[in-house]
N, C-alpha and C positions, 0 to 999 in steps of 0.2 A: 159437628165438623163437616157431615156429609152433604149437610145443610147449605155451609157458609161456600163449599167449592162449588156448589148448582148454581148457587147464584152471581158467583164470581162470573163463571163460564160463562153463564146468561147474561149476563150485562157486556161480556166481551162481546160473545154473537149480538147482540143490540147494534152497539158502536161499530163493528165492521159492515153489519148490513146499513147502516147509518150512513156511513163515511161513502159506500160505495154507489151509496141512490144519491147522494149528493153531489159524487163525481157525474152521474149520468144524468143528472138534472140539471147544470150545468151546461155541460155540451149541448143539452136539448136547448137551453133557452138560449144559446148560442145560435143555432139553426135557425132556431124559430126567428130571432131578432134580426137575422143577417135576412133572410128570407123576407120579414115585413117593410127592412129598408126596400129590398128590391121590386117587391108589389107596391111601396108606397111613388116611386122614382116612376112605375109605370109600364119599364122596359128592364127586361133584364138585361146583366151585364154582359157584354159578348163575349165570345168565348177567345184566352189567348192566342194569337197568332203563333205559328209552327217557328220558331228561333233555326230551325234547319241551315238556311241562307239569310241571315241577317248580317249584309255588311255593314261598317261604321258608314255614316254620313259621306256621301261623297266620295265613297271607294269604290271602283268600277270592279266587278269582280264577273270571271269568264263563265259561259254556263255549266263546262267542266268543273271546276272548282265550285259551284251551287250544288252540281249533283253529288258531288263527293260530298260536301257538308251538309246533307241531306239523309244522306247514309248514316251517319255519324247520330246515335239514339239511344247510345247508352250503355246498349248490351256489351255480355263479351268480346262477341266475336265483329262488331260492327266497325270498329278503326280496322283491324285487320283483314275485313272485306272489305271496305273502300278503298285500301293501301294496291291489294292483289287487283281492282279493278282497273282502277286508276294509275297504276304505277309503273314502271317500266320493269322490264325486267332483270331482275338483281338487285333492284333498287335497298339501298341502307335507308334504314328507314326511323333510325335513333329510337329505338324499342316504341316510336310512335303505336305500331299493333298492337302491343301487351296494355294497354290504356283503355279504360271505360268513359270514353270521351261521347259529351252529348252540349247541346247549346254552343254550338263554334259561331265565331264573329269574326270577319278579318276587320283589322284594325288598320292594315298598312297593304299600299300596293307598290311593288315597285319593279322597273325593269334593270335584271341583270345577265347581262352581254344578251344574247338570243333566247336567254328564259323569261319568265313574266313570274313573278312571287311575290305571293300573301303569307301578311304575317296573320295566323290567325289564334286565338283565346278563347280555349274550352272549359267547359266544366270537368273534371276530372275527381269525381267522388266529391268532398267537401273542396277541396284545391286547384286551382285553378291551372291549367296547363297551357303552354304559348309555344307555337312552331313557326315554323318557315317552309313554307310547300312553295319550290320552283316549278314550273311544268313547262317542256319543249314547245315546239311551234304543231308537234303531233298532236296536241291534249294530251299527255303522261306526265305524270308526276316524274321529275329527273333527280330533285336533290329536295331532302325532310331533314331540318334541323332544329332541335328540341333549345330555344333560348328561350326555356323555362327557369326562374330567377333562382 
């Protein structure tokens, strides 16, 4: 009996160290192969451009509103420091800060009465987020409205 459970056990330890060199032999010939296309191409692939200030085609967007969507990277605290930089003071800000907003794009620009406002579309974890940032004729954010669907 003492016999037949060693070798049970043995064969499990086989099959898990099995399973697990197979997992990382994979990923390896994965590197390697991605790696040979690109020594074979000549030149490596460049490296992604920074999404920071990426407006849509043909959307003029202010250098205020660049920096501010520049800011914007991810972290916790970085909607809620671009909001305090860029905002006015008091400013409602449709819990925009409480957001882990990174990759913003304005999509739309348009003028309203003496504001100038971008509609702009974040990353926001897996979900995508979509605001409306006015900004006065100071550069200050005046009015944030979350017309997320």
């Amino acid at each position: 009996m003492r016999q037949t459970s060693a070798t049970i056990l043995l064969c499990a330890l086989t099959v898990l160290a099995t399973a697990c060199s197979k997992k990382d032999d994979a990923s390896s010939t994965l590197t390697t192969t991605a790696t040979t296309a690109t020594a074979k191409a000549g030149t490596p692939a460049p490296p992604a451009a920074p999404a920071a200030a990426a407006p849509a085609a043909g959307v003029e967007v202010s250098p205020e509103m660049k920096a501010f969507m520049g800011m914007l990277d991810g972290k916790d605290a970085s909607a809620s420091n671009a909001l305090k930089k860029y905002g006015i003071k008091g400013l409602k800000d449709a819990d925009l800060g409480g957001y882990t907003l990174k990759d913003p794009k304005v999509v739309k620009s348009e003028k309203v009465g003496a504001l100038q406002c971008y509609t702009m579309v974040t990353a926001a974890g897996m979900m995508k987020h979509t605001s409306k940032l006015c900004w006065n004729a100071a550069g200050k954010i005046a009015e944030v409205t979350d017309t997320s669907e």
